[in-house]
N, C-alpha and C positions, 0 to 999 in steps of 0.2 A: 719673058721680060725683055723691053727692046736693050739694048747698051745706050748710053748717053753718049750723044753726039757731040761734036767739040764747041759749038752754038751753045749747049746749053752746058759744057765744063766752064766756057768763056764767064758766062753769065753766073754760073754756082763762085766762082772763082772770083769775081768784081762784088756780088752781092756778101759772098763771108768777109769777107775783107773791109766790108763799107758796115758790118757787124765789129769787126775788132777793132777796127778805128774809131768808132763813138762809147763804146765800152772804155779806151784806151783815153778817152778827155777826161774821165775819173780816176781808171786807176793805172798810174802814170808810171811809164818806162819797164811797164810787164809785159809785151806784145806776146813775147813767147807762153807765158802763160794763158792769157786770152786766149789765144790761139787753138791752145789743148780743150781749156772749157769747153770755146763752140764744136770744136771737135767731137766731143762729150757728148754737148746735149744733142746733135745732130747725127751721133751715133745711139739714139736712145739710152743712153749709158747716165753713171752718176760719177761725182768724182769728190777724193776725198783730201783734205789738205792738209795736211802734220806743219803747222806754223807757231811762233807764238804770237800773243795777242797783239794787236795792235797795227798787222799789216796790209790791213785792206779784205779781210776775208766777205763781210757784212756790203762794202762797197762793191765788189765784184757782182754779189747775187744779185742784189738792189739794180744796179747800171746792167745788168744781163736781163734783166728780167724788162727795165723800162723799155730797152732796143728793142723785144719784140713784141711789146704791146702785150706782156702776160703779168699775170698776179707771183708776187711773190710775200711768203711766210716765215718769219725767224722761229725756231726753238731751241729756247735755252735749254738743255739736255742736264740734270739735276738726279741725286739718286732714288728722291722721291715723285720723279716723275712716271705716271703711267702709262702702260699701250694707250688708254681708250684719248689721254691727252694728247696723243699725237693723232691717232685714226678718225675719233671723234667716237659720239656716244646713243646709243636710244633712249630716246625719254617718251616717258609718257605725257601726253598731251590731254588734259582735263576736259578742254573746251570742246576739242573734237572725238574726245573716248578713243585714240586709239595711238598708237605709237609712232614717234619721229623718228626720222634719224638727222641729227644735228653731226656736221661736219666738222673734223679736225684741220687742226692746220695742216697737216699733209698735202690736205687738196689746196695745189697752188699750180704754177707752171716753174718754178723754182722754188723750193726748199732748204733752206740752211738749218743744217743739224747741227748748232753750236757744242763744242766739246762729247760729241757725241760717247765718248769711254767713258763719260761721267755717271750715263743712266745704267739703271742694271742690266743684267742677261735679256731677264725676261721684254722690257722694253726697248732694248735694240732689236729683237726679233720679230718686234711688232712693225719692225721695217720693211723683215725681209722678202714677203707676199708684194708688198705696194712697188718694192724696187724691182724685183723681178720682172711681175706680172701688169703694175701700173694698175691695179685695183685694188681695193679696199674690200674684206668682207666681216660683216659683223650682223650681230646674229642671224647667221645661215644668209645674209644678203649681199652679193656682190656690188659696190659701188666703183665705177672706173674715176679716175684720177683726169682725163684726158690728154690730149698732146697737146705743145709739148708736155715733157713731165721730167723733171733734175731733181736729182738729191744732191746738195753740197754739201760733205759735211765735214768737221772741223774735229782736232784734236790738238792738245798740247804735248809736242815730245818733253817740254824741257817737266813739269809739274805730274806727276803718278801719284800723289800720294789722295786717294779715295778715288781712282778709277777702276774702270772694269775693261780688260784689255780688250779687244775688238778678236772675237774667233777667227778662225780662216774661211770658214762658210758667209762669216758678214763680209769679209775681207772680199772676198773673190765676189760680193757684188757690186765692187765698185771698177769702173771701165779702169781710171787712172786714179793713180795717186800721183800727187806733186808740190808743192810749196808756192807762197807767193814771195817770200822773202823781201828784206826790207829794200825802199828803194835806194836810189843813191845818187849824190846828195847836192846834183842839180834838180833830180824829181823833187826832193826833200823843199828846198827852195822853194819851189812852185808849190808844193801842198800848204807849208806853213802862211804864204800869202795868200793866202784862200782860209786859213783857220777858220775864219768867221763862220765861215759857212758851214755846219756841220755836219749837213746832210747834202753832200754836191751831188748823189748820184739824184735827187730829185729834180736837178734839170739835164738829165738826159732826155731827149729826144726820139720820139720810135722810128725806128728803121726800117721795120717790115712786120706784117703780121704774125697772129701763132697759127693760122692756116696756112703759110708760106713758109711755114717754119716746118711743119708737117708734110710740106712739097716736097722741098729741100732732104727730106729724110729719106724719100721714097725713091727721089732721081738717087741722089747718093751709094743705093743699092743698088744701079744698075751700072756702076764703076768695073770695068772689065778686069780682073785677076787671071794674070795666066798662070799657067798649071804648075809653070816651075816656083814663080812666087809661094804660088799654097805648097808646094813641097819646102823650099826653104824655112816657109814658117813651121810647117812640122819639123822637119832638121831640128831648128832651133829649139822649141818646145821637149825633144827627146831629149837634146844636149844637158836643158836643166834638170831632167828626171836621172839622168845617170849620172849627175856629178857625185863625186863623193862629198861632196859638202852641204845636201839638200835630204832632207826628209821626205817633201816632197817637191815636185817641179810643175812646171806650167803644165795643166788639166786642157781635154780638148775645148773645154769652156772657155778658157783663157784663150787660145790660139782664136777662137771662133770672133771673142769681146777682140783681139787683134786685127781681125780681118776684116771689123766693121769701123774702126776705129783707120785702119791704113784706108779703106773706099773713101772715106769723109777727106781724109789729109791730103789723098791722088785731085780729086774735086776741089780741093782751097786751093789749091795749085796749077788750077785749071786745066789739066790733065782728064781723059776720060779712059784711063789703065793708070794699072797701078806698078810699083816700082820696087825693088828691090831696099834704097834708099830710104823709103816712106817707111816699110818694116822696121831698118836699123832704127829711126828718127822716134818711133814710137815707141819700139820692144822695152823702154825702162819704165815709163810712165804707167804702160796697161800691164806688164807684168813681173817688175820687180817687189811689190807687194804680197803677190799670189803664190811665191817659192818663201817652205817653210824648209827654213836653215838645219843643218844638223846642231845642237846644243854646242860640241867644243869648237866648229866651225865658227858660229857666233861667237863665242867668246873670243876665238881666236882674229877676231874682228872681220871677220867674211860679211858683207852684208847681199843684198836680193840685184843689187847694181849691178856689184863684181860680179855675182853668176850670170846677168845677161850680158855682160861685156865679153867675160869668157864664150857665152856662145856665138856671140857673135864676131868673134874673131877665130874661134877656132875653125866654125862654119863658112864655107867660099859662098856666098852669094851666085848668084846664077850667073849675071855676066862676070864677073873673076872666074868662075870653073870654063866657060865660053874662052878668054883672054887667055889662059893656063895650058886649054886643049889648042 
């Protein structure tokens, strides 16, 4: 695989940015957010958002999805909803004698999984093949999703009562988790002068294709990591399996969803290596979800934060041990 020349970090770097800026004429005074998303879908990843209603969750996908000239799909996530309403269904076909397969909303290039803890066990797990693997299979037939391909999906912290909590095997399929939180209150300004309008993300503008968006994925990979960086992010991954406040800690999977996740961030930054920095910057969003707490740890109000703060403060980064020696 060649490494990305600094020509084409320049240009990865001018192009995400001309992505976060026309997303950002919607949803207004979140750059840092933005940010993570393309991050996300340009790390082939999904991301999941613990918000309550009403701050742009639905805006985001819709304005994500017009910038790169892809299809996107809402599903309201209910506890009578089934797999096959999300995956899609085979029918039999009279006229032709022989069986269809009619596609679910899934197949999009963004997916918003509205309150996703609301459906049951068995229909969130009807996710986790598609989110994985980016394909669908039903009866014995594999159907791909293509690229790109996002799952955004949505939960309420503040409301539990008739959800189904998200397991840690769902949990560890999403790249990041984060919030859009509400804006403030010169955004606010600006959004209620626009009330009229109630779907602003339909005059966004496309930016670039979803065949450049699939470019974009592949340069991205070829983001130089040196070897002390991939030791640091082990370092830090052990630190959360030993803590004593952790049942368990970041999985090699998770270091792995990190390490695709810093290529993409080294690239928005027009960088073509990656950074010691870019770990710290990220290590909450991809893996503070992923560390399951010990019981009186939790109660004792320890949350998934604190333990990557703790690692990465007790952890020296590569140049601190350099600065130190």
């Amino acid at each position: 695989m060649t490494p990305m020349t600094r020509e084409q970090a320049t240009w990865f770097a001018e192009t995400f940015q001309r992505l976060v800026d026309n997303v950002g004429t919607v949803v207004l005074g979140k750059e840092d957010v933005i940010r993570l998303a393309f991050t996300t879908m340009l790390s082939e990843g999904h991301l999941l958002l613990e918000d309550a209603p009403g701050t742009g969750k639905t805006q985001l996908a819709k304005s994500m999805s017009a910038t790169v000239q892809g299809t996107n799909h809402r599903i309201q996530f209910t506890p009578d909803l089934l797999p096959s309403d999300v995956t899609g269904v085979t029918v039999y076909d009279q006229k032709t004698q022989a069986f269809e397969f009619h596609k679910g909303p899934i197949f999009a290039s963004i997916v918003l999984a509205d309150e996703i803890n609301r459906a049951s066990p068995k229909t969130q797990s009807a996710l986790l093949e598609v989110m994985e693997e980016g394909r669908v299979t039903v009866d014995g037939t594999p159907y791909d999703v293509g690229r790109p391909f996002m799952v955004i999906a949505t939960q309420n912290p503040i409301e539990q009562a008739g959800t189904y909590r998200l397991p840690e095997a769902q949990l560890d399929r999403f790249l990041m988790k984060t919030s859009i939180g509400y804006p403030g209150r010169e955004q606010t300004v600006r959004i209620l002068a626009g009330a009229s309008n109630r779907n602003a993300s339909s005059g966004v503008t496309p930016v670039i294709t979803t065949g450049a968006i699939a470019e974009m994925v592949d340069l991205a990979a070829t983001v130089h990591v040196d070897e002390a960086v991939l030791d640091y992010v082990a370092q830090l991954a052990e630190h959360t399996r030993d803590s004593k406040d952790t049942r368990l800690g970041v999985s090699v999977r998770g270091a792995m969803a990190l390490m695709r996740a810093v290529k993409v961030w080294a690239a928005s930054r027009g960088r073509a290596y990656a950074l010691p920095d870019d770990v710290k910057e990220l290590a909450q969003p991809v893996w503070a979800h992923r560390v399951v707490l010990d019981p009186e740890a939790e109660f004792s109000g320890v949350t998934g934060d604190r333990i990557i703060d703790r690692a990465i403060a007790d952890i020296a980064a590569p140049q601190d041990r350099q600065q130190a020696a």
